[in-house]
C-alpha positions, 0 to 999 in steps of 0.5 A, a space after each residue: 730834915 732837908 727836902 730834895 727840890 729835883 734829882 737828875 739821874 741815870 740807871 744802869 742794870 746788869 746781872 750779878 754772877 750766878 752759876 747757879 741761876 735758872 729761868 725759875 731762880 733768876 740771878 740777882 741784878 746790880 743797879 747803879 744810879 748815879 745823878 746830882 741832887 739839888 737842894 738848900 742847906 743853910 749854914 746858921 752858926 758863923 763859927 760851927 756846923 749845920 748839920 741835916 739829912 737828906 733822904 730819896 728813892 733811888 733805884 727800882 721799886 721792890 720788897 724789902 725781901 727781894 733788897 740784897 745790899 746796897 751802897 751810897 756815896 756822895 761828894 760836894 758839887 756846888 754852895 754859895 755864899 755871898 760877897 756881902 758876908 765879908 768881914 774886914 781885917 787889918 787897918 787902923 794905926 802901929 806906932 813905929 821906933 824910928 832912928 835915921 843917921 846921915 851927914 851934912 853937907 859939910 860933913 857934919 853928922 847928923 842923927 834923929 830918933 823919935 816915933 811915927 804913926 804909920 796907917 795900915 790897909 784893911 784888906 777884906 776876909 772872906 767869911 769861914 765857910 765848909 760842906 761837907 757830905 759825913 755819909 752816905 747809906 743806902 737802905 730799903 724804905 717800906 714807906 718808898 718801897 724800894 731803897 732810898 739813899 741818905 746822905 749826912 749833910 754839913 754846912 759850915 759857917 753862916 749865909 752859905 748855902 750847900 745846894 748839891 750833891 753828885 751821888 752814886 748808888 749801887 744796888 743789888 736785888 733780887 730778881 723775881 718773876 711778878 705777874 705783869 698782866 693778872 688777865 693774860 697770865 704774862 710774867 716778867 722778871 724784875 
């Protein structure tokens, strides 16, 4: 499994609509965090997929109780490959029919037909490459405790290296009131 090297990321958190929320029943909250991952996928098979996961904590921490729902999305935001992974194509030799008519100067006509051997360019091909984000699914982590986004990665090709993903999480939880200070008795609601 591929790691998260860093994420950058920013959260927005608003309740979620309740007639029938009270100070003792709070409403649910919806989070969303969006951001860009970074990491390295490498592609191994120059003519097919590598295929990894890449997994991380996104939101607030929680119970797995309070988790109501959540959604993922994801899309490419940067690769690399390197220019030193060209192939070559085209070039060597075609052998041509080749038939000319014309007339002298005299007014004589004048005709020839043979063969000729023309030299064709090689041009550079650039080597077959793809990424691709297959899934993006969002779900509570005891282990994290709290939810954690895991996105299904794909690099196609060899010597390209997927390194980004722009995501989305958005997330819906239960509040609750905890004790934020067990000595004074204080609350807040989460």
């Amino acid at each position: 499994m591929i790691t998260l090297v860093s994420k950058d990321a920013h959260q927005i958190s608003f309740p979620y609509g309740d007639s029938l929320a009270s100070p003792t029943h709070p409403a649910p909250t919806v989070f969303i965090e969006t951001g860009v991952a970074i990491f390295t996928l490498l592609g191994t098979n120059p003519h097919d997929w590598t295929r990894d996961t890449l997994s991380f904590p996104v939101g607030v921490t929680c119970t797995a109780a309070n988790f109501l729902r959540g959604i993922g999305s994801a899309s490419p935001a940067s690769f690399w490959t390197p220019l030193n992974n060209e192939e070559s194509g085209g070039g060597g030799t075609i052998v041509a029919p080749v038939s000319v008519s014309g007339s002298t100067t005299g007014g004589d006509g004048v005709s020839a037909s043979g063969t000729a051997t023309i030299d064709l360019p090689s041009f550079p091909i650039p080597p077959p490459f793809g990424l691709a984000v297959d899934s993006a699914t969002v779900a509570h982590s005891t282990q994290a405790g709290q939810p954690v986004l895991q996105l299904a990665l794909a690099v196609f090709g060899r010597c390209t290296a997927f390194l980004r993903v722009s995501y989305t999480a958005h997330l819906i939880i239960n509040s609750v009131q905890i004790v934020a200070d067990p000595g004074g008795g204080g609350t807040r609601t989460l």
